[in-house]
C-alpha positions in Angstrom: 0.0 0.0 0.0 0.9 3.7 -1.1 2.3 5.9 1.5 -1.2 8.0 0.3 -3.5 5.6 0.9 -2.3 4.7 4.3 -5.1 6.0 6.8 -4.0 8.9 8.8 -3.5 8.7 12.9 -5.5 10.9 14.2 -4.0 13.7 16.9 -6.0 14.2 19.8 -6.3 17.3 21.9 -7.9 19.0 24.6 -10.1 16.6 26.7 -9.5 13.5 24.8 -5.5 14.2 24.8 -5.6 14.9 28.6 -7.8 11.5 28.8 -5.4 9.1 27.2 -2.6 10.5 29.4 -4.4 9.3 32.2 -4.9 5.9 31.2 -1.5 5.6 30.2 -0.4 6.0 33.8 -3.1 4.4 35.0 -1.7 1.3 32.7 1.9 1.9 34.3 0.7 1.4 37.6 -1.3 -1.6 36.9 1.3 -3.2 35.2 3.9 -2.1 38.3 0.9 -3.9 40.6 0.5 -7.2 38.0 4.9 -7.4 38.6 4.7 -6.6 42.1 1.8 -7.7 43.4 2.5 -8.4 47.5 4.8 -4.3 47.5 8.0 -6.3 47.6 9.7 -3.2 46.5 8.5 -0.8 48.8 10.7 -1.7 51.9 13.9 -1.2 49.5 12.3 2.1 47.9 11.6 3.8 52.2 15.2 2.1 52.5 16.6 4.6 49.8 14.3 7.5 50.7 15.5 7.1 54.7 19.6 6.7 53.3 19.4 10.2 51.1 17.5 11.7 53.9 20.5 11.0 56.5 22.8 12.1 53.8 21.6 15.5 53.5 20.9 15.8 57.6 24.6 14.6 58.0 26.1 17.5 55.8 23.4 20.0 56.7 25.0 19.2 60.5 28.4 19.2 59.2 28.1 22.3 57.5 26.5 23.6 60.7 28.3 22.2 63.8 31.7 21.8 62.0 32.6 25.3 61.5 31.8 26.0 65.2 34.2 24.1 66.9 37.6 25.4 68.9 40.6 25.3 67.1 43.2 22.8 68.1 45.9 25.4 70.1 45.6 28.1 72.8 45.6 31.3 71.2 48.8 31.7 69.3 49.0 34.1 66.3 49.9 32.8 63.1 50.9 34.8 59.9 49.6 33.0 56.7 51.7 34.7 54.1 49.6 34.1 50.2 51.6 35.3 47.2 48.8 35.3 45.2 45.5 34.8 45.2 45.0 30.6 46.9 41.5 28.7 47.1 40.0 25.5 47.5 42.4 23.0 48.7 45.2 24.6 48.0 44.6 27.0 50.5 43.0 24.5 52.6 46.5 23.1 52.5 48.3 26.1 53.9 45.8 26.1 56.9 46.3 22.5 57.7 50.7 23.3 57.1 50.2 25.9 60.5 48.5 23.7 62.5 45.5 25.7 63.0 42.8 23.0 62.4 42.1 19.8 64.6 41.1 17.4 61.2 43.2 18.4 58.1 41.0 16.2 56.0 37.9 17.7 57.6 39.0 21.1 57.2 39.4 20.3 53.4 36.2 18.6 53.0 34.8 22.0 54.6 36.9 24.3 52.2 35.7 22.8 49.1 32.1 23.1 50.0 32.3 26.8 51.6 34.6 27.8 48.1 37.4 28.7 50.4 39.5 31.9 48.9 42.0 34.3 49.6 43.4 37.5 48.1 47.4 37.6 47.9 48.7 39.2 51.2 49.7 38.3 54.9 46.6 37.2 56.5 46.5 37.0 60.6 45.2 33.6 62.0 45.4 32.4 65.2 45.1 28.9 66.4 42.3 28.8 68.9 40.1 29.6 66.0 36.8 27.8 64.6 36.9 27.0 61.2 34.3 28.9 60.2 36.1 31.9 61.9 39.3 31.3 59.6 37.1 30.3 56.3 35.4 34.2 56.7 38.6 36.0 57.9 40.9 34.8 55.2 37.7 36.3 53.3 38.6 39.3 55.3 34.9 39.2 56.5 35.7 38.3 60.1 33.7 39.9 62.8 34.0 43.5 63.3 35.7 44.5 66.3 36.1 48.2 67.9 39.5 49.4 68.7 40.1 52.4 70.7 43.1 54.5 70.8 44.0 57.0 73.5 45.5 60.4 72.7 49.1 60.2 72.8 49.7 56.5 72.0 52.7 56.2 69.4 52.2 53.6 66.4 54.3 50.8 68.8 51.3 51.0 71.1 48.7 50.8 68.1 50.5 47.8 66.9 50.4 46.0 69.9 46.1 46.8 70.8 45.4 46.1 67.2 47.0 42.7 67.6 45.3 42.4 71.2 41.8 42.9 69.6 42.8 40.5 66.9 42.3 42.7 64.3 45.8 42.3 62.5 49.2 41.3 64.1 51.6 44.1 65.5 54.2 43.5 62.9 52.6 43.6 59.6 50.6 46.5 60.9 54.3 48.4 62.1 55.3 47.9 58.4 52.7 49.0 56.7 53.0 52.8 58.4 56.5 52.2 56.8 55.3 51.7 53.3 57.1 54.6 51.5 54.2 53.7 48.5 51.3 54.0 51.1 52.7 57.5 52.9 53.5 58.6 49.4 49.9 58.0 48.2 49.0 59.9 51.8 50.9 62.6 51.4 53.0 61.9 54.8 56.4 63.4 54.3 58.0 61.7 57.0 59.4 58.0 57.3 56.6 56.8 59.0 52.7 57.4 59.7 53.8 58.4 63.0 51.5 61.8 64.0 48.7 61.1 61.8 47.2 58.1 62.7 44.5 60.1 64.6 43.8 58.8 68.1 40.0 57.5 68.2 37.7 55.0 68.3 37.5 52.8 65.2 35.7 49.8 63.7 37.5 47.2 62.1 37.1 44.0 60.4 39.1 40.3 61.7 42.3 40.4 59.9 41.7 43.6 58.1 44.3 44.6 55.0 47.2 46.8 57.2 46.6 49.3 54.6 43.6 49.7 54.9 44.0 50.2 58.7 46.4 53.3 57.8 44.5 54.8 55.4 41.4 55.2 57.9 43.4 56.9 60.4 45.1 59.3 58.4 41.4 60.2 56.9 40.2 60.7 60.2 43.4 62.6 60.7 42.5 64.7 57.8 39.0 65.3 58.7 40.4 67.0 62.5 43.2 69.0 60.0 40.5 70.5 57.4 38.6 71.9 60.6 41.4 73.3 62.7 42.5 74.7 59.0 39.2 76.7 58.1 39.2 77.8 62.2 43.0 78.8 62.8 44.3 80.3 59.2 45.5 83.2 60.2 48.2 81.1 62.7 48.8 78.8 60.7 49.8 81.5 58.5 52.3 83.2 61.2 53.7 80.3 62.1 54.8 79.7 58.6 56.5 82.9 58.6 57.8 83.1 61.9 59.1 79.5 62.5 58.7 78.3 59.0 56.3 75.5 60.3 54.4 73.8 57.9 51.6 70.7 58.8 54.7 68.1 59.6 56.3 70.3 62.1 53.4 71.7 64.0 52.0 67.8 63.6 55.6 67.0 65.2 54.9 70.3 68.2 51.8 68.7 69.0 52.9 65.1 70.0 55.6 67.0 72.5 52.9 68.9 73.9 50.5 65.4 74.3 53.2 63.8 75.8 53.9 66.7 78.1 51.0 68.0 79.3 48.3 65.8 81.9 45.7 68.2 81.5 44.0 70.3 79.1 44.2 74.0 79.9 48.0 73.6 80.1 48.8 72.1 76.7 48.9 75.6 75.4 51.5 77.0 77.7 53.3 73.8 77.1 53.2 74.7 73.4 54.1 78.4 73.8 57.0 77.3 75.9 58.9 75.3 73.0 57.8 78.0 70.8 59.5 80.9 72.5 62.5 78.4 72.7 61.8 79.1 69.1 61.7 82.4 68.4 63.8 84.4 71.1 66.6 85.5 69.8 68.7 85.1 73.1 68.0 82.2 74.1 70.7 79.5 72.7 71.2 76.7 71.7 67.9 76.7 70.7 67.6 73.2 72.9 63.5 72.0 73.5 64.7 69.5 76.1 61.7 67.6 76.3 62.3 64.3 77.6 59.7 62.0 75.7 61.5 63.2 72.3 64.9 61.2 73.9 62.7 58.2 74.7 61.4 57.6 71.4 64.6 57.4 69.6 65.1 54.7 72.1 62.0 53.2 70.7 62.5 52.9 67.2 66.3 53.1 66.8 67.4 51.0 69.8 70.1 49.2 68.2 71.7 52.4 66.8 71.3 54.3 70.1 74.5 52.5 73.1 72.1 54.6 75.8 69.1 52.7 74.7 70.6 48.8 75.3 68.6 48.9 78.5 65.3 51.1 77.8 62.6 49.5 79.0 60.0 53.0 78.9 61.9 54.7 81.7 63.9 57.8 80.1 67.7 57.9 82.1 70.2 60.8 81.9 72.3 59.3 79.6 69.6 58.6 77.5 68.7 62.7 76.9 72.1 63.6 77.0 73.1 60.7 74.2 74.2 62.5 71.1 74.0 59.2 69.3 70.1 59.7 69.5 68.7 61.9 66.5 65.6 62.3 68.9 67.2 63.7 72.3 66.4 67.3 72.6 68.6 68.1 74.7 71.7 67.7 72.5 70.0 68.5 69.1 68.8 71.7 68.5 65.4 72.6 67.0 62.4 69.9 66.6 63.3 66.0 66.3 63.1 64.7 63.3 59.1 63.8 63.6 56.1 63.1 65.4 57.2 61.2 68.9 53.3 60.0 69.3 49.7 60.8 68.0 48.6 63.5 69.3 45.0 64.0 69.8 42.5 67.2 69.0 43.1 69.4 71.8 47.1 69.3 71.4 47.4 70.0 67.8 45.0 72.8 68.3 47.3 74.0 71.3 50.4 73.9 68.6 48.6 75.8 66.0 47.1 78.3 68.6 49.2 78.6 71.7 49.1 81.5 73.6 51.8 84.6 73.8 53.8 84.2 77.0 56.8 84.1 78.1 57.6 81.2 79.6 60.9 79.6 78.5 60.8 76.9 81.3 58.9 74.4 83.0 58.4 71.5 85.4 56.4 68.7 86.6 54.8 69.2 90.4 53.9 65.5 90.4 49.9 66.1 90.3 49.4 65.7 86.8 50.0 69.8 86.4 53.5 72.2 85.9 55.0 75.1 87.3 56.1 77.5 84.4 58.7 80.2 84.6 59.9 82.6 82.5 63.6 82.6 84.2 66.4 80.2 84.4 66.5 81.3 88.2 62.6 80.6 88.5 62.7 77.8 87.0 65.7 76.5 89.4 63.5 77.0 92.2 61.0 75.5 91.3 63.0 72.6 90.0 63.9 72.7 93.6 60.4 72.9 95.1 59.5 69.8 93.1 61.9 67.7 95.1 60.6 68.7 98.3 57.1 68.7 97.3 57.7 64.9 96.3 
């Protein structure tokens, strides 16, 4: 017979098509019924239902309790130093290398389902650490912590809190205000960040990028500048012309005056003191004497310094009196060669604004507040009333 001639299936649709679908499964399940006609099967198929279902429990409760658990050590800091950017087990790898995870093979298993990654850098770990504390901070998405920073601390002492509050590790944090790149972009014209890492309280994340760290404080930094800018021009203008201080040097004049002065409404007479140092002509050498400078040479250049072999924070004689130390005031004339500390709002205003006077001297009482005098003979006696007064 002709392909023409052939009769023609006809195409259902609508009810009728809807119809034989149903009597198609309907045959299925008769014929599953006619082959198993007692539900043989059914035990097998609640057998394989039950097995996936404790599957998917078992790594929803991994994926839940796992990350949660202490790490294996009691605390110790641990810089994971990336070259590039490391994921998966590779970086899983690395972890498991430092000892910072109970079950290496766990911890894997864990990194390939989370997508474990990290950006090239120095990341801070430390070994007392959940997994699902490292997986997020190696993300740099740790948990936020606030860090507070008292007026007059010096970087050393921000290094060392930042590390305390596990935000970053003391070190990398120390190198970072050396970055001649990072003070360059910053516009810091001394060797370090030192003086405008503005002391205040700050919100950071779990191992945050050093940088990073930096660049927030000298914005804040900024922010305190622009204001005392638009309020003081006009002195900011005379000292310019009268001492030939620009930001660095009254930047540097303010951390002497926060390390000085104990209370407010003397920071600044302490101020005006170094600055008539300054400026009268008749009084030579032109020697600031202020201690704390002396102390921080000992600080950051202790192996080029033979008075500072033994500093342990307590300034000696020899110490001031050491010309070996670029920082001692007392034989270098003039400022030292930067900021000794961060000085906070109040003591950069006092540099830019400090009163006329004419003090040339003063010394502690041992309350917390000075005696100033404008004479070498004043000043004697009060040096002298000190001692008795103590």
């Amino acid at each position: 017979m002709s392909d023409s001639k052939r009769p023609k299936r006809s195409r259902k649709s609508g009810p009728e098509k809807t119809l034989g679908r149903q009597l198609d499964i309907g045959d299925a399940l008769t014929r599953a019924k006619r082959r198993d006609p007692k539900g043989k099967s059914r035990p097998f198929l609640w057998l394989t239902i039950a097995a996936i279902a404790i599957a998917i429990l078992g790594v929803l409760g991994f994926a839940t309790v796992y990350p949660t658990g202490a790490g294996p050590g009691g605390g110790k800091l641990v810089e994971l130093n990336l070259p590039h950017e490391t994921q998966g087990g590779d970086l899983a790898n690395k972890v498991c290398k430092h000892e910072l995870v109970r079950s290496c093979s766990l911890f894997t298993w864990y990194a390939r389902l989370t997508n474990i990654r990290a950006a090239a850098g120095v990341h801070v770990l430390f070994d007392d650490m959940s997994p699902g504390e490292i997986v997020l901070r190696l993300d740099r998405r740790g948990a936020h912590q606030k860090v507070t920073f008292p007026e007059g601390y010096t970087r050393f002492d921000m290094g060392k809190r930042l590390e305390e509050k596990r935000v970053t590790s003391s070190s990398i944090f120390l190198k970072s205000t050396e970055d001649a790149a990072l003070l360059s972009e910053l516009a810091i014209s001394g060797k370090s960040a030192e003086g405008y890492l503005f002391p205040a309280t700050y919100e950071f994340v779990g191992n945050a990028e050093p940088q990073e760290i930096v660049r927030k404080m000298k914005r804040e930094f900024d922010r305190r500048w622009a204001t005392l800018n638009d309020r003081y021009g006009a002195e900011l203008l005379e000292l310019r012309s009268g001492v030939n201080f620009g930001q660095h040097e009254i930047v540097t004049l303010a951390s002497m005056v926060e390390r000085e002065a104990r209370v407010d409404d003397e920071r600044p007479t302490v101020a005006s003191v170094f600055l008539n140092r300054l400026r009268e002509p008749t009084f030579t050498p032109k020697l600031l004497q202020c201690d704390p400078t002396a102390a921080y040479g000992c600080l950051t250049m202790r192996q080029a310094i033979p008075s500072c072999a033994e500093f342990s924070g307590k300034v000696t004689a020899a110490m001031v009196h050491d010309s070996a130390n670029p920082y001692s005031t007392y034989t270098h004339e003039g400022l030292p060669p930067g900021p000794i500390a961060n000085a906070g709002y109040k003591s950069i205003e006092a540099a830019i604004a400090a009163p006329k006077s004419k003090y040339l001297y003063f010394v502690a009482k041992g309350d917390g507040r000075h005696t100033f005098s404008e004479t070498y003979d004043a000043h004697n006696a009060a040096v002298q009333g000190s001692k008795k007064g103590r």
